[in-house]
Backbone bond lengths (Angstrom), bond angles and torsions (degrees), N, CA, C in turn:
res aa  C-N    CA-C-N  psi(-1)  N-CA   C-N-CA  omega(-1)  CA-C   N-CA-C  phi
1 X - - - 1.466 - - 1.528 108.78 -
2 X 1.485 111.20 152.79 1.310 118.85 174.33 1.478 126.12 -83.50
3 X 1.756 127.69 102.29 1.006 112.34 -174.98 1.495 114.92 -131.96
4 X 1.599 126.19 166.63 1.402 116.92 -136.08 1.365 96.94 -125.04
5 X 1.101 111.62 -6.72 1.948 129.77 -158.92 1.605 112.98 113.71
6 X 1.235 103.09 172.65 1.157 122.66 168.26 1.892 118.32 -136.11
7 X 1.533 84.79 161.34 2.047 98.72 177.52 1.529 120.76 -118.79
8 X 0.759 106.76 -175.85 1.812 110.15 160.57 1.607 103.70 -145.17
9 X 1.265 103.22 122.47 1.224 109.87 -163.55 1.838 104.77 -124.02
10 X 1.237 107.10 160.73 1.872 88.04 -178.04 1.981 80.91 -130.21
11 X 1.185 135.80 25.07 1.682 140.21 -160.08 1.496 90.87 -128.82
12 X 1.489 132.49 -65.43 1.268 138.31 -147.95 1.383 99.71 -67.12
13 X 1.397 168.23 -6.71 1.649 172.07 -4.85 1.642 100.30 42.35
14 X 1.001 111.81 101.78 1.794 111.62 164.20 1.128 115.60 -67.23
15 X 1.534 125.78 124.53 1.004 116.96 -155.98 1.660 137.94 101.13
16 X 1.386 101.66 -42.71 1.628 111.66 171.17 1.234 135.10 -134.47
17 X 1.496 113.80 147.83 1.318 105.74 -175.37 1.528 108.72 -75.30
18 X 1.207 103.85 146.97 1.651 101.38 -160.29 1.777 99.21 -145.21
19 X 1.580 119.00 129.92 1.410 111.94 152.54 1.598 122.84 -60.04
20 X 1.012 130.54 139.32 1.285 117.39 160.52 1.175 117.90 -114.80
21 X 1.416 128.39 147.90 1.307 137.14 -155.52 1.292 110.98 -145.70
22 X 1.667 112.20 104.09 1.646 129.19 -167.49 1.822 96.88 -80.59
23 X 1.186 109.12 108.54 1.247 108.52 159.59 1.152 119.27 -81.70
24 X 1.643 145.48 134.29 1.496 124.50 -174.95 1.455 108.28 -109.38
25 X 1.349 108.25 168.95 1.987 121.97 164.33 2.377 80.61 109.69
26 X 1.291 76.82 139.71 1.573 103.72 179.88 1.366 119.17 -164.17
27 X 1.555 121.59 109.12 1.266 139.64 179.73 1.446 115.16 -55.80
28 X 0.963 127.49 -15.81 2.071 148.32 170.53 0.945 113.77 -77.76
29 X 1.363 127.94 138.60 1.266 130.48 -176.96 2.091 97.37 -121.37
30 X 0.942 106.11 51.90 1.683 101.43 -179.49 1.866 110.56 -62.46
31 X 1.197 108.21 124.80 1.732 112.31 -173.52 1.403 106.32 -66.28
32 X 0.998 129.11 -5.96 1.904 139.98 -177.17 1.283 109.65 -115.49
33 X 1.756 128.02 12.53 1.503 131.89 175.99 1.714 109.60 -72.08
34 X 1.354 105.34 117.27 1.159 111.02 165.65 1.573 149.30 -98.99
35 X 1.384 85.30 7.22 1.436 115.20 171.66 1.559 101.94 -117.97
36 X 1.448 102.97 75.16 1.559 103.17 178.94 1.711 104.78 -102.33
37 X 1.085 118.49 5.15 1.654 115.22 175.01 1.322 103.69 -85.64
38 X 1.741 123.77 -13.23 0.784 109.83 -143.12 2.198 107.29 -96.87
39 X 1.934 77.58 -20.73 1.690 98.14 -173.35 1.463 124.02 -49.06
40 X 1.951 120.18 -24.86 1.102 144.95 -156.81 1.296 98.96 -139.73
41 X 1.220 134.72 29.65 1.443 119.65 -174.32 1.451 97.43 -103.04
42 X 1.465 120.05 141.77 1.557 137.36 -176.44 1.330 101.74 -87.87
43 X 1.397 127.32 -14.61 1.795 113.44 -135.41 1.313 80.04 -82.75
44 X 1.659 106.94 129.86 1.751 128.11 170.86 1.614 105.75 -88.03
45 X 1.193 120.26 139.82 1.376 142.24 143.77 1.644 124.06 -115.04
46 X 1.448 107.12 132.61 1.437 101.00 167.25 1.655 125.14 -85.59
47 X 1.580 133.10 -154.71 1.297 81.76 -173.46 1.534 91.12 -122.09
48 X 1.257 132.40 21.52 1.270 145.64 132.68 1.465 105.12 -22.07
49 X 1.842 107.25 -73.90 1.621 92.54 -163.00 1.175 125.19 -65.32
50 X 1.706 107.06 -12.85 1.904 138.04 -162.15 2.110 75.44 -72.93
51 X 1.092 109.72 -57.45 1.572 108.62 -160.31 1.578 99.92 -76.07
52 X 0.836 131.28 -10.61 1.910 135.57 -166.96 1.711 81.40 -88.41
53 X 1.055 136.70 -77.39 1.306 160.68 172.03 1.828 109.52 -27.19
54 X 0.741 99.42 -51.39 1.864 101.59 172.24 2.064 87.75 -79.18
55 X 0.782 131.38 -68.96 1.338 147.85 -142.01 1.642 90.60 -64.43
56 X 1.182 122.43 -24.80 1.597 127.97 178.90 1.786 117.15 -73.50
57 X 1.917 99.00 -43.91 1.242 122.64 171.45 1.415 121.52 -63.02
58 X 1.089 125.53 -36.61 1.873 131.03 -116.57 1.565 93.84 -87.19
59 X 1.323 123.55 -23.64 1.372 118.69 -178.92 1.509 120.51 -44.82
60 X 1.694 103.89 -38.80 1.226 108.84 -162.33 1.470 115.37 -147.28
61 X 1.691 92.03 37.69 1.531 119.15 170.61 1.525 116.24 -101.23
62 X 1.311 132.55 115.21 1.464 112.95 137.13 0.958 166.05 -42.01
63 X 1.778 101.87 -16.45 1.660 108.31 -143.43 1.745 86.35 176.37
64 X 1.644 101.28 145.46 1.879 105.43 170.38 2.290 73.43 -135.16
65 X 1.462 71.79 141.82 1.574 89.29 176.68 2.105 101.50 -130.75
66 X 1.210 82.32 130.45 2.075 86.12 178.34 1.211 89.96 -118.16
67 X 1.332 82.78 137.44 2.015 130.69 -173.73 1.169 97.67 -108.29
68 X 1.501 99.10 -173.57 1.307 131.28 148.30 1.273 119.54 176.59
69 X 1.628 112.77 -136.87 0.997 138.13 -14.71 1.813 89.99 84.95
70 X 1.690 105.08 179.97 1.277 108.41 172.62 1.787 95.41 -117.75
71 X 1.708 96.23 117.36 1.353 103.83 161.81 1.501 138.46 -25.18
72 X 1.300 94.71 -54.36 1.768 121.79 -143.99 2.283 89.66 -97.02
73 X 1.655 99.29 10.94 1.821 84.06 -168.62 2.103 71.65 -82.34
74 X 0.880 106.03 -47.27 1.961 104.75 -178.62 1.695 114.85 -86.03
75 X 1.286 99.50 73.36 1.631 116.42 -171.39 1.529 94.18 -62.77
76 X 0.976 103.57 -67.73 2.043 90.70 -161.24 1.483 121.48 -71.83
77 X 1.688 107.97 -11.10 1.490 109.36 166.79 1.435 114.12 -80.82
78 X 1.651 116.01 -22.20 1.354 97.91 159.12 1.584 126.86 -76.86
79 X 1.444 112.73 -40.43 1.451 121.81 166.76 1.648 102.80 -25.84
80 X 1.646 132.67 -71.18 1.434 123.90 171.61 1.312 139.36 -35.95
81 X 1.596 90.73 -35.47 1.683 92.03 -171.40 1.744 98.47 -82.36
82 X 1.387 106.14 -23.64 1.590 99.86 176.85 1.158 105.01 -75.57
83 X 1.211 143.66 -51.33 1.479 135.33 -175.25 1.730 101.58 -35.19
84 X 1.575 108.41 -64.51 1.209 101.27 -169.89 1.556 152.12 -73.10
85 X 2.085 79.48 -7.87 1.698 86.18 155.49 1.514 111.67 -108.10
86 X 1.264 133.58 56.63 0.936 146.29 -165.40 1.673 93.07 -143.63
87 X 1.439 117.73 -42.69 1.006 134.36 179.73 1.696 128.39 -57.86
88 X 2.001 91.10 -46.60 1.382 105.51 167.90 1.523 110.44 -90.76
89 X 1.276 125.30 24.79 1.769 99.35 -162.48 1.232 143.72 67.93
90 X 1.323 95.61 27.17 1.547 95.78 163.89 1.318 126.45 -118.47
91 X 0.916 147.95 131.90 1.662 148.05 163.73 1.770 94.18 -32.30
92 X 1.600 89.02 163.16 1.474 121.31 -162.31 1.645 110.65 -135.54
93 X 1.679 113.07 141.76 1.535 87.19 178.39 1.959 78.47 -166.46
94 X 1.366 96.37 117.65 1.561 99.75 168.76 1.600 105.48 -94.57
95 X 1.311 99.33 154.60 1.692 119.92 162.02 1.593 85.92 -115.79
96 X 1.850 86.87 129.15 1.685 100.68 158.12 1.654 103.16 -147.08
97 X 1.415 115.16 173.92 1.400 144.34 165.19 1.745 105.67 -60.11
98 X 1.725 97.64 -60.85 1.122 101.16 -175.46 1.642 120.69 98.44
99 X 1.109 101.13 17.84 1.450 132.70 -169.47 1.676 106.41 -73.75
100 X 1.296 104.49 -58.61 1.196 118.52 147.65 1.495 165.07 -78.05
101 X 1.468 112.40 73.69 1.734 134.35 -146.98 1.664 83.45 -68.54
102 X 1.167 124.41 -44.61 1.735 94.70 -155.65 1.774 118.99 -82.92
103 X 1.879 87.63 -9.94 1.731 86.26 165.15 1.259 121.57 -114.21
104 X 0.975 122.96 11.00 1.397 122.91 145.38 1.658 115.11 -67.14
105 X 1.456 125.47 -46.35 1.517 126.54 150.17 1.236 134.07 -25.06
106 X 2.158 94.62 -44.08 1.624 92.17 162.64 1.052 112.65 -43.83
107 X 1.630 102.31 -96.41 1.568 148.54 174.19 2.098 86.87 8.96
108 X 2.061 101.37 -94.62 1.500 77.27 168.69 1.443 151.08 -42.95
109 X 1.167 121.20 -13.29 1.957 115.02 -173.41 1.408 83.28 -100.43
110 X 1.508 137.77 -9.94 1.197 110.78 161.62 1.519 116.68 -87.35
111 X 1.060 128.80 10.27 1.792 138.25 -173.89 1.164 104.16 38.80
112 X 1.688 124.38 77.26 1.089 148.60 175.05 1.066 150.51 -130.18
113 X 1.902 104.03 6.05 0.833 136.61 147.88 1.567 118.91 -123.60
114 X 2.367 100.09 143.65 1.461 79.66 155.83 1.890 108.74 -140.86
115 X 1.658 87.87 56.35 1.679 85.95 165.63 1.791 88.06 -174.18
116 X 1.650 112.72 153.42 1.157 97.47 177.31 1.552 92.97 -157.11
117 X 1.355 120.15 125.98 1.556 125.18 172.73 1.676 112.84 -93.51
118 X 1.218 113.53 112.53 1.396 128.60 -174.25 1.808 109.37 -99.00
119 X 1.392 101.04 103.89 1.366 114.79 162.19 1.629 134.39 -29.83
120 X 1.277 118.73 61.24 1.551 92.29 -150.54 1.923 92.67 -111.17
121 X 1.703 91.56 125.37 1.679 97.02 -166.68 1.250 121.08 -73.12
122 X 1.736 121.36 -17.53 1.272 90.96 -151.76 1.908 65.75 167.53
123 X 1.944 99.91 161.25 1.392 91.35 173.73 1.979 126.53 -64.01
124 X 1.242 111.11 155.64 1.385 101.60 -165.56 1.742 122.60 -57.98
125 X 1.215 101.60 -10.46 1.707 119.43 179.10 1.430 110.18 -81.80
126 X 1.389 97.88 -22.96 2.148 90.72 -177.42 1.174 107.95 -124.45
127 X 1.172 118.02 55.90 1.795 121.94 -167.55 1.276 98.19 -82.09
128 X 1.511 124.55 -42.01 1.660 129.54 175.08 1.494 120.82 -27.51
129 X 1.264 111.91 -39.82 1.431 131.46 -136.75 1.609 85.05 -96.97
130 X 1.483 126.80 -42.60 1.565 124.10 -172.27 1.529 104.57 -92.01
131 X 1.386 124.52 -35.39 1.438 144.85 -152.42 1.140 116.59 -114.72
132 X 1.228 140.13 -17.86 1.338 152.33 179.92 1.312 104.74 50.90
133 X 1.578 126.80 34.37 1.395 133.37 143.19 1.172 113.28 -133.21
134 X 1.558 122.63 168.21 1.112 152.21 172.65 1.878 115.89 -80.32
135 X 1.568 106.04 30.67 1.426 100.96 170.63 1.521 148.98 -84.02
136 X 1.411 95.60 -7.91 1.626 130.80 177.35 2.094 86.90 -17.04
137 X 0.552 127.61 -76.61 1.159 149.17 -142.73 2.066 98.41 -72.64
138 X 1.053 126.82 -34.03 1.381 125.31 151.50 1.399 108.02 -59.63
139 X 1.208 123.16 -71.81 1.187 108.15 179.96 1.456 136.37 -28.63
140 X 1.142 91.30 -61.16 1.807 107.72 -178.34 1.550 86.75 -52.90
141 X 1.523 141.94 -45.99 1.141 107.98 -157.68 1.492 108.38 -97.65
142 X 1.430 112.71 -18.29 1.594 111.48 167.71 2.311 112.00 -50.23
143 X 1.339 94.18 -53.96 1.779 94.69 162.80 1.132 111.74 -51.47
144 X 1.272 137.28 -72.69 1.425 118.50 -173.18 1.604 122.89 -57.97
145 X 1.080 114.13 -18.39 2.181 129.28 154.66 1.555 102.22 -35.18
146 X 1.474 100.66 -47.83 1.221 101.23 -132.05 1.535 96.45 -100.17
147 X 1.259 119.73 -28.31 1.621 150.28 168.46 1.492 97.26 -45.55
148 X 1.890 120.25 -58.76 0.755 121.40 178.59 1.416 140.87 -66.54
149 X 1.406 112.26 24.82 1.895 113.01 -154.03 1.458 85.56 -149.36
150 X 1.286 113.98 95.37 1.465 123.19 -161.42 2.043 89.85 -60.35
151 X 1.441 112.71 -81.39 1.349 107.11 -179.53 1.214 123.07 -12.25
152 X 1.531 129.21 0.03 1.585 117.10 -172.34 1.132 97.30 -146.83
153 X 1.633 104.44 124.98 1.778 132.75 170.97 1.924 97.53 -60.59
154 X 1.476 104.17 151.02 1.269 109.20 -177.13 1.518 111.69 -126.31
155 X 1.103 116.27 94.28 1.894 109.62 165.76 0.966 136.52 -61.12
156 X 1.432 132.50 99.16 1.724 107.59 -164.74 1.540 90.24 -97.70
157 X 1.640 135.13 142.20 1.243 118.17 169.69 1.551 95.40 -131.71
158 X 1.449 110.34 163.55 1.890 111.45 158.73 1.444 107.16 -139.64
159 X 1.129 128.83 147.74 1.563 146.16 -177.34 1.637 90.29 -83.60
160 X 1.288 117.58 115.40 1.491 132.25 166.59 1.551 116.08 -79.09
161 X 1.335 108.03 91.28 1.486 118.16 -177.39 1.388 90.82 -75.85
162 X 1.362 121.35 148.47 1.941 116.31 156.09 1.453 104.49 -84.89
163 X 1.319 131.09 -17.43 1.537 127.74 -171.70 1.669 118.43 -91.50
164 X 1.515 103.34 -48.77 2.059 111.51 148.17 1.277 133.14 -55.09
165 X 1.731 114.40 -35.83 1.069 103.65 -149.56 2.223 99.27 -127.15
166 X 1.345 138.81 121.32 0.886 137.86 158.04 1.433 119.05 -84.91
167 X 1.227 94.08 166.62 1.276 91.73 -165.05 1.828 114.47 -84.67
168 X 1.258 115.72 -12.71 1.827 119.60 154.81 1.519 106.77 -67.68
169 X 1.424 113.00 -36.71 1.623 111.41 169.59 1.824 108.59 -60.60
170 X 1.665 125.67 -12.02 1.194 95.96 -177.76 1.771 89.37 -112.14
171 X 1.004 116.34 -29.16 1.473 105.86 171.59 1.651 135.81 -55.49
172 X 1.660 91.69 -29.69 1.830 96.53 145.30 1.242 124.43 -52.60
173 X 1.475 111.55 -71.16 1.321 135.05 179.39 1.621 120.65 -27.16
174 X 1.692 105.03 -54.28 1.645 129.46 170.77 1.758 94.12 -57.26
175 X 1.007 132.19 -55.38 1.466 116.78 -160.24 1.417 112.58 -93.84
176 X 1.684 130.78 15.25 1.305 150.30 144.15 1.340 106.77 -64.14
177 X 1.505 127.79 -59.90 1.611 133.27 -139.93 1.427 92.86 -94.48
178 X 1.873 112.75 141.79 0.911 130.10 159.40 1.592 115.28 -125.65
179 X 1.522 103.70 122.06 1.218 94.90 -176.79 1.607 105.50 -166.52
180 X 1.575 110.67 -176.95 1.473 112.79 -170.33 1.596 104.97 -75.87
181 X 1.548 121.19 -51.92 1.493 143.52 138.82 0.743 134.14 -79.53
182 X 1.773 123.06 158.48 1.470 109.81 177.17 1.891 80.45 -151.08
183 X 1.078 96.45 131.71 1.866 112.79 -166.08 1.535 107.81 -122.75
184 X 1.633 110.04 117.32 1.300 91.14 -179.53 1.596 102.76 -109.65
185 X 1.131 122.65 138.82 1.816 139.65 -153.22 1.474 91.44 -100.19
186 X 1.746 104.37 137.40 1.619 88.70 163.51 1.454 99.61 -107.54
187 X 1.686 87.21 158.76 1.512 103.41 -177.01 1.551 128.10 -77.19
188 X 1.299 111.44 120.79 1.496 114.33 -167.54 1.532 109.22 -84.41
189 X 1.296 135.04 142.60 1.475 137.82 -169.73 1.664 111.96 -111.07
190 X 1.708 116.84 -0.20 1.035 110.66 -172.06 2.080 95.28 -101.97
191 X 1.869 99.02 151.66 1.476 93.06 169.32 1.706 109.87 54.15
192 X 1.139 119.09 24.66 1.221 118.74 166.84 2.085 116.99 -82.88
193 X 1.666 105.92 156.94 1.378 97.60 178.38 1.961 117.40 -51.71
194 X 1.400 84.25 -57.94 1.758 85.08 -173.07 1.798 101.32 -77.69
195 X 0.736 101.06 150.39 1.694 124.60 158.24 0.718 125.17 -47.53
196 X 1.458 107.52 -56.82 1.524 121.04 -154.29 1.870 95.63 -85.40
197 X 1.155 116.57 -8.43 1.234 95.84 168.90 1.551 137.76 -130.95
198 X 1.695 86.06 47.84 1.501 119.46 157.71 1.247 94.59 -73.88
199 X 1.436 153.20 -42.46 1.488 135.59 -134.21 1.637 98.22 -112.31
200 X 1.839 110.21 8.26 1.536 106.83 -171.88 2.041 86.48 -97.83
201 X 0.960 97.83 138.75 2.500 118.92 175.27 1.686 83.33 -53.98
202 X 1.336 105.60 148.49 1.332 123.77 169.89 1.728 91.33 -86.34
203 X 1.608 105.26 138.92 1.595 101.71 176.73 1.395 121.79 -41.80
204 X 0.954 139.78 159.59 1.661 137.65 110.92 1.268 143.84 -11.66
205 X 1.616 126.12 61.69 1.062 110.88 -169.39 1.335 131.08 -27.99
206 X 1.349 119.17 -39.64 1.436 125.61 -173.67 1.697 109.70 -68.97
207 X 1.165 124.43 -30.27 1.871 145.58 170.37 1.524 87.58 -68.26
208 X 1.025 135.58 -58.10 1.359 131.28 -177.13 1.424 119.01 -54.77
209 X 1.305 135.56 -59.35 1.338 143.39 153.56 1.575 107.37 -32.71
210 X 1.465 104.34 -57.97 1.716 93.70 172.56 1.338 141.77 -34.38
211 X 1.277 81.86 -70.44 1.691 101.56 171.84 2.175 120.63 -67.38
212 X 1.465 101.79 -20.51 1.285 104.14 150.96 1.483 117.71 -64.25
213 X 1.493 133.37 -40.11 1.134 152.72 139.75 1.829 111.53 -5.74
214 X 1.009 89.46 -45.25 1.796 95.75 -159.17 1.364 95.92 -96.44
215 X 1.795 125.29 -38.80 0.821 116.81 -171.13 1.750 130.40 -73.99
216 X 1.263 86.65 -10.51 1.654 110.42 -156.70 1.775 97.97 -64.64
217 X 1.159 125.83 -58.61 1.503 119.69 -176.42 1.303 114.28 -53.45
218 X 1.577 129.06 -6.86 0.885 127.37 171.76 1.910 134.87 -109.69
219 X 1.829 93.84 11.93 1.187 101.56 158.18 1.798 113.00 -143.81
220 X 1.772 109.47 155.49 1.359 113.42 -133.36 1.688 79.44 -119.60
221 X 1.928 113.20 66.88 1.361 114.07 163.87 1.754 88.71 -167.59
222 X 1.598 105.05 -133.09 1.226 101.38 -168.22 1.376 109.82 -116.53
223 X 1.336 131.07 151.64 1.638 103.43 168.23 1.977 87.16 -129.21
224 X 1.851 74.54 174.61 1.410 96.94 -174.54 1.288 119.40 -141.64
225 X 1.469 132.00 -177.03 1.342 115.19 173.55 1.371 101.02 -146.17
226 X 1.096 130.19 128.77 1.356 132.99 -172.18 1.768 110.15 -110.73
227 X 1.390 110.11 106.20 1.968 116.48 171.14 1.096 117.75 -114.25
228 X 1.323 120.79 159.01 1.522 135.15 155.53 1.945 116.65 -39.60
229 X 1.275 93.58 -33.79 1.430 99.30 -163.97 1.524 104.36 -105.11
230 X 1.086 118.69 -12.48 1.732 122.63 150.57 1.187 131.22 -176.23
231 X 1.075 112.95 62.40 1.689 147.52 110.56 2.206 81.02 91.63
232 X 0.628 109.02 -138.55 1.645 117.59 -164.04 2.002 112.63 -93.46
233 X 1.148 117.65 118.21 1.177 107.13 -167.69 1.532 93.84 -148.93
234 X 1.631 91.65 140.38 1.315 98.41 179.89 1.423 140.95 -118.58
235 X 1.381 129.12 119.41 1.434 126.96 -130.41 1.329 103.47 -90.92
C-alpha cells in the first residue's frame, strides 16, 4: 500500500488522541490541494508496518484516522487497517472526497467506521470548476450513505478559497449539506496545486467566523471554523 507518513494529532477526532495515517495517490485535481506530494507519492508500506506503527502508539491513542490523499483510491488496504483497529479497540474515523459512494457502503455494512469527515468543495452542481471533474453528484450521494448509518457522526467541511468560492456560492452550498458538522477550513496558500493561488491572502480568521455567522441559521447541526491562528472553534 501507498503511504505518505503519519502524525499524532489530539485536533483531527475531537476529542481524541488519534494517529493519523496519510494514505497517498488522488484522482482530483483540486487547485487549493495541499497535500500535493501526496497525489504521486510511491512510498510503499505493507500493512505489518501500518500495524507495527499503531501498535507503537495504542497505549495512549483513542482513535487511528486515514487521510490522505484519497483513502478509498486503496479500498481494501484501508478495509485491513480498519479491521485491525477495530480489532484492538480503538475508534475509527476516515477523511474522504467522497468520490466514491459504493465503497464507502462497503466500509459501512462492514461497521467500520465511527466518524467520517466528508470533503465537500463547493455546491454539488459546480464541482468542475474546483475539481476538474464532474463529481458533485457522488458526493451528494456518498453524504446521504453516510446520513443513513445512524452509528456514524458526519463532517461535512469545505476549504474557503476567496477566489472559488463567494459567499452566495457558500449560502447555496449551506442549504445542500446535511450533516452532524459543518466546518469551514481556512484556505492555506503555501504548497498549493495551482500557483496562481499562492498570490491569493489566507482569509481572516475573524471574516471566517463571520460568514460562519451568516451561515449558521441555515444549517440544522453545529458549525465550526477551523484556523491556523486558533485551531477549531465553534460558532
Amino acid at each position: 500500500m501507498y503511504i505518505g507518513g503519519t502524525v499524532i494529532s489530539s485536533v483531527e477526532f475531537h476529542g481524541n488522541m488519534s494517529l493519523v495515517i496519510f494514505m497517498s495517490k488522488c484522482p482530483l485535481t483540486c487547485r487549493y490541494c495541499h497535500n500535493v506530494e501526496l497525489l504521486e507519492d510511491n512510498t510503499e508500506w505493507s500493512l505489518e508496518k501500518v500495524k507495527s506503527e499503531i501498535d507503537s502508539s495504542a497505549d495512549f491513542l483513542d482513535a487511528v484516522v486515514i487521510s490522505g490523499g484519497e483513502p478509498l483510491v486503496q479500498t481494501d488496504d484501508v478495509i485491513e487497517i480498519l479491521k485491525y483497529v477495530r480489532q484492538i479497540g480503538l475508534k475509527t474515523k476516515l477523511d474522504t472526497s467522497g468520490i466514491y459512494p459504493a465503497k464507502i457502503k462497503e466500509l459501512l455494512d462492514l461497521n467500520l467506521l465511527d466518524f467520517v469527515s466528508l470533503d465537500v468543495k463547493t455546491t454539488f452542481s459546480d464541482y468542475r470548476k474546483i475539481t476538474g471533474s464532474d463529481v458533485g453528484m457522488k458526493v451528494k450521494e456518498s453524504m446521504e450513505l453516510i446520513n443513513d448509518s445512524p452509528d456514524v457522526r458526519l463532517e461535512a467541511r469545505t476549504t474557503y478559497v476567496p477566489t472559488l468560492h463567494t459567499k452566495e456560492d457558500m449560502l447555496n452550498l449551506i442549504k445542500e449539506v446535511k450533516a452532524d458538522i459543518y466546518t469551514i477550513q481556512q484556505f492555506r496558500n503555501k504548497n498549493v496545486l495551482d500557483p496562481a493561488l499562492e498570490k491569493i491572502p489566507v482569509p481572516n480568521p475573524h471574516d471566517l467566523r463571520k460568514l460562519a455567522e451568516e451561515l449558521k441559521p441555515y444549517f440544522d447541526g453545529q458549525i465550526k471554523v477551523k484556523s491556523a491562528e486558533f485551531g477549531e472553534q465553534i460558532v
